[in-house]
DRENDO-1510 file (C-alpha; in Angstrom, 1 decimal, always signed):
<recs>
REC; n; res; u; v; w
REC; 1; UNK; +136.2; +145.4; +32.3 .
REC; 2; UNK; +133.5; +142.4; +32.1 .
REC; 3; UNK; +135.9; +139.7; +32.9 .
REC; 4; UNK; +137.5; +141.7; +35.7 .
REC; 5; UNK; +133.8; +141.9; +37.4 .
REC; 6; UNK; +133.0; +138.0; +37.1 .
REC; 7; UNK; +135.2; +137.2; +40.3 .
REC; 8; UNK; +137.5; +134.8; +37.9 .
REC; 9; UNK; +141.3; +134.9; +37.1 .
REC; 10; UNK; +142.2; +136.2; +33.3 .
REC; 11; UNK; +143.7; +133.2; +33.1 .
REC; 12; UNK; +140.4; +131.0; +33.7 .
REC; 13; UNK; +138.9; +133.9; +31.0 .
REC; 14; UNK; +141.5; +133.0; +28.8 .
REC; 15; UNK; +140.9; +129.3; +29.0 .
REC; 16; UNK; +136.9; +129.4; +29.3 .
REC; 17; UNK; +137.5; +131.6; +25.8 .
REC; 18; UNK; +139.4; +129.4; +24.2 .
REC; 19; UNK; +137.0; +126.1; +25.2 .
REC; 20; UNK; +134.2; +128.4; +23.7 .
REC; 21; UNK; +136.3; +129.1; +20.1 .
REC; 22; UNK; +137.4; +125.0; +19.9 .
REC; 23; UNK; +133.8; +124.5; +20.3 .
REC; 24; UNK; +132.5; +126.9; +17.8 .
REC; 25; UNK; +135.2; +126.0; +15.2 .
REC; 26; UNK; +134.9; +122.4; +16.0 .
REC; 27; UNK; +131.4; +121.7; +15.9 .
REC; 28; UNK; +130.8; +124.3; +13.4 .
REC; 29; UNK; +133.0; +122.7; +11.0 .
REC; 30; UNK; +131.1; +119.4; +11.2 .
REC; 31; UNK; +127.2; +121.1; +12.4 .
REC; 32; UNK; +125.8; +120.8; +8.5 .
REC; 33; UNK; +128.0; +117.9; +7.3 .
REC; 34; UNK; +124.4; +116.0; +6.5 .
REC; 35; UNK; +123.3; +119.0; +4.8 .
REC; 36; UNK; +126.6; +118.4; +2.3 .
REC; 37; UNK; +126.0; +115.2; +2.1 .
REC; 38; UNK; +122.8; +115.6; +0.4 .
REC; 39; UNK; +124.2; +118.0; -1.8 .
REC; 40; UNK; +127.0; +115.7; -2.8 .
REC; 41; UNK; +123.8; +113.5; -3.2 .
REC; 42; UNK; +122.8; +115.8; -6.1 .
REC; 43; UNK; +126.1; +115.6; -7.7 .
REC; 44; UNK; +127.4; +112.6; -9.7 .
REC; 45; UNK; +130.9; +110.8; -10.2 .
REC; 46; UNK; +134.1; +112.6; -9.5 .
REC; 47; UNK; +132.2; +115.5; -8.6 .
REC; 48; UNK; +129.9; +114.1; -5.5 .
REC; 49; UNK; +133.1; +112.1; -4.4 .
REC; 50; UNK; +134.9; +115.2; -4.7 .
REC; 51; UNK; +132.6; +116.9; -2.5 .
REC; 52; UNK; +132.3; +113.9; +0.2 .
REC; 53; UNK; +136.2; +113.8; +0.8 .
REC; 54; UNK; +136.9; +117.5; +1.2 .
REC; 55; UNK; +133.7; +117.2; +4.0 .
REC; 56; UNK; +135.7; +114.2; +5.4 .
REC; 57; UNK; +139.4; +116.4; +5.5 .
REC; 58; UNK; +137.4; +119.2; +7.3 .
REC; 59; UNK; +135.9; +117.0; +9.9 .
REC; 60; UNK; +139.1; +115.5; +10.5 .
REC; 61; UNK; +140.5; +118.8; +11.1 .
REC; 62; UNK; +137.5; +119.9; +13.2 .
REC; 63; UNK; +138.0; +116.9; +15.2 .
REC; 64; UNK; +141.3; +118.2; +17.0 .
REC; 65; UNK; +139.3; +120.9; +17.9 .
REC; 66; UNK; +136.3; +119.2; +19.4 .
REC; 67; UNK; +138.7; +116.8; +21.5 .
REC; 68; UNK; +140.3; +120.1; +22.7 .
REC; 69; UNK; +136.6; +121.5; +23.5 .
REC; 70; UNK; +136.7; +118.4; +26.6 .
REC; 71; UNK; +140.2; +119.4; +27.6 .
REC; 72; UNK; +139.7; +123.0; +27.9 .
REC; 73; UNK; +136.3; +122.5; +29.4 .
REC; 74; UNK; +138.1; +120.5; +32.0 .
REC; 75; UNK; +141.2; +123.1; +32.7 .
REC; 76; UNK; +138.6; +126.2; +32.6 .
REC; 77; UNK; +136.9; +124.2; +35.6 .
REC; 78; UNK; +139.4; +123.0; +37.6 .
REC; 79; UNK; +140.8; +127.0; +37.2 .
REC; 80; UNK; +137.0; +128.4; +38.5 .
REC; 81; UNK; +138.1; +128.6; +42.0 .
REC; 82; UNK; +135.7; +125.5; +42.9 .
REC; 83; UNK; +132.6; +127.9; +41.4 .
REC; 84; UNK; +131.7; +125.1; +39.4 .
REC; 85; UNK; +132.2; +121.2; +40.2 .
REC; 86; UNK; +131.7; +118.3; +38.2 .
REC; 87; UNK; +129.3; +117.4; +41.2 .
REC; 88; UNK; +126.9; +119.8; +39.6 .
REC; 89; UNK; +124.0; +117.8; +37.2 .
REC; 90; UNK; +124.8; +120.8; +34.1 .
REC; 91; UNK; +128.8; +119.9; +34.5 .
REC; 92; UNK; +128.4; +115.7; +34.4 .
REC; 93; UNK; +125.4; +115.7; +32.1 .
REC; 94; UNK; +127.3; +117.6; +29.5 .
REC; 95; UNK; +130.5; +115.6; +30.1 .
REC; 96; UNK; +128.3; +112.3; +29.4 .
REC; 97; UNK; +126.4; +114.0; +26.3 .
REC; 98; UNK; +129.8; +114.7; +25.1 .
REC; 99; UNK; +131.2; +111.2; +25.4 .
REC; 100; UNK; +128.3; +109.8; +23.9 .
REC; 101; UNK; +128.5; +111.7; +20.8 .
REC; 102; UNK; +132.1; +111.1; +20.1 .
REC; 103; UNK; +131.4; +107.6; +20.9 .
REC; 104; UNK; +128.5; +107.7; +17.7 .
REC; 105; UNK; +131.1; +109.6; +15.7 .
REC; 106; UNK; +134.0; +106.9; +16.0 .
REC; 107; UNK; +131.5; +103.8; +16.1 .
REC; 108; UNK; +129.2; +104.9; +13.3 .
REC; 109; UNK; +130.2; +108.3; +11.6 .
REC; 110; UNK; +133.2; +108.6; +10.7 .
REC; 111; UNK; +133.9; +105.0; +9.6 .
REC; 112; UNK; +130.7; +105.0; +7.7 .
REC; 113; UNK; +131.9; +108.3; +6.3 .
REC; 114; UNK; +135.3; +105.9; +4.7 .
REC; 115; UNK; +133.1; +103.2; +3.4 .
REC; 116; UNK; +130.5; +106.1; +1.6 .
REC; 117; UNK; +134.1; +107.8; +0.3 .
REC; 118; UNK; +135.1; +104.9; -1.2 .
REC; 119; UNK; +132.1; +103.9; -2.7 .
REC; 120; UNK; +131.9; +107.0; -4.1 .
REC; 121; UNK; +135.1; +106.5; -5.4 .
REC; 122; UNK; +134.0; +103.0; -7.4 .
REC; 123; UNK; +131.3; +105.2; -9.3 .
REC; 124; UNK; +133.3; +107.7; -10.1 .
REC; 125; UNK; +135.9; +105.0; -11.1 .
REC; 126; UNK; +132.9; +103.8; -13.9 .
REC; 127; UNK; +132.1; +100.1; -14.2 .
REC; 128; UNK; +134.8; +97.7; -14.9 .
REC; 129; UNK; +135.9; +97.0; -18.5 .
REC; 130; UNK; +133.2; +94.9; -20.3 .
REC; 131; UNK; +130.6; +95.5; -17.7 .
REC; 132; UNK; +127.4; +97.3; -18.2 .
REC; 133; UNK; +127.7; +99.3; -15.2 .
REC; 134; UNK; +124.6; +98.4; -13.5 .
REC; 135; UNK; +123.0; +96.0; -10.7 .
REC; 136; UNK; +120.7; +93.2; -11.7 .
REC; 137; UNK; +118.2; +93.9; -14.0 .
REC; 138; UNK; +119.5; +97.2; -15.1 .
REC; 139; UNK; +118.9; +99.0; -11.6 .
REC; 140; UNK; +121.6; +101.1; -10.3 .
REC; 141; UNK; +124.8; +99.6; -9.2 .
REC; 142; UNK; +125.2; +98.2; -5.9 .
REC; 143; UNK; +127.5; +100.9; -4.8 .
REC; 144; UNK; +124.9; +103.5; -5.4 .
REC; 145; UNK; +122.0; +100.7; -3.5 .
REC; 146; UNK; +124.7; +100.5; -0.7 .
REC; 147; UNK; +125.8; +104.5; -0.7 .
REC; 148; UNK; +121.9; +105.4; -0.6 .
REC; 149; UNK; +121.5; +102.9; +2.4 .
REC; 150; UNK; +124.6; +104.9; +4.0 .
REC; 151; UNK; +123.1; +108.3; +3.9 .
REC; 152; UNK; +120.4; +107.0; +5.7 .
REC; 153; UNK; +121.9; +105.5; +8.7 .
REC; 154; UNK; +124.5; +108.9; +8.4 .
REC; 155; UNK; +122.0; +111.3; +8.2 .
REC; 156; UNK; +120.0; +110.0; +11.4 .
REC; 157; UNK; +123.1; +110.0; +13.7 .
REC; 158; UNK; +124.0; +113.5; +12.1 .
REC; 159; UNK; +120.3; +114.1; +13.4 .
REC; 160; UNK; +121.2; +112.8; +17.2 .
REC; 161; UNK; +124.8; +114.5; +17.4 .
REC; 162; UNK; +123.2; +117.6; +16.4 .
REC; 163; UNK; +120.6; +117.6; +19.3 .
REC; 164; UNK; +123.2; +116.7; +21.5 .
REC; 165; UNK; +125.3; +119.2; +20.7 .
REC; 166; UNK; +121.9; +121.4; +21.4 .
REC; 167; UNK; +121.2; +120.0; +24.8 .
REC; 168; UNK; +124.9; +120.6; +25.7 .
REC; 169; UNK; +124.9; +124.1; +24.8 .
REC; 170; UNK; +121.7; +124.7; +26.7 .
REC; 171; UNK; +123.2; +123.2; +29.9 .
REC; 172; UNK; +126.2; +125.1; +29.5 .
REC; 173; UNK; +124.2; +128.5; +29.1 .
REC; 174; UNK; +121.3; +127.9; +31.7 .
REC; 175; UNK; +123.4; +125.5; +34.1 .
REC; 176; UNK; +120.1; +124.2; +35.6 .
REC; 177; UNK; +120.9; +122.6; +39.3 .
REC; 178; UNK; +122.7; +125.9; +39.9 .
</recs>
């Protein structure tokens, strides 16, 4: 048995499995949420707002799972019979990366992510009674001005979390300092 020959308990194989499934689940729920955005981009009205929220209810869902990627990352190292230490730069640099990236996704993702849903929402909605549904001069409404400025700033931090995520996987697979 492979496990059997690492020198590890089952149970630390249990728990280093499980840390490896929250974090594909997790952060393979959320890996391509810019790529949906865009194509919620393409879309208009009910249909791109739609599209936005159900990304949103996924994330939030993937969330639990990335939270429980730290916890389980933490139990299957404390259960590696002091083989690996948070003393060690691929252990601490990852743990760091991690916090930074969920500090981006609460500061700047996901409640950008609420503000886009709504706005979303407004178009959908139509303009007002009486109105002519459009910004000054007959440009697009400010929702859509705002929404595009959104996707922006969404799409770059999408761009940073996702070579986080890299750099962690890469210290957790070549565990340089080793």
């Amino acid at each position: 048995m492979v496990f059997a020959a690492s020198g590890f308990s089952t149970g630390y194989d249990i728990v280093k499995s499980l840390h490896i499934l929250a974090a594909i689940i997790g952060f393979g729920a959320v890996f391509f949420n810019a790529l949906y955005g865009l194509k919620a981009k393409e879309k208009r009205g009910s249909e791109a707002a739609f599209l936005a929220h159900t990304v949103f209810e996924i994330s939030k869902l993937a969330e639990w799972f990335i939270y429980a990627v730290f916890i389980l990352g933490f139990a299957a190292l404390g259960m590696s019979d002091d083989r690996w230490e948070f003393s060690q730069t691929w252990v601490w640099l990852s743990v760091l990366l991690y916090i930074v990236g969920i500090a981006l996704s609460h500061a700047i993702v996901l409640p950008n992510a609420k503000a886009m849903n709504a706005l979303m929402d407004e178009l959908a909605a139509g303009p007002p009674p009486g109105a002519a549904g459009a910004g000054a001069a007959g440009g697009p409404p400010p929702q859509a001005l705002e929404l595009e400025e959104r996707g922006k700033r969404q799409a770059t931090v999408a761009m940073v979390l996702d070579v986080i995520l890299v750099v962690i996987v890469f210290l957790m697979v070549m565990k340089p300092g080793v």
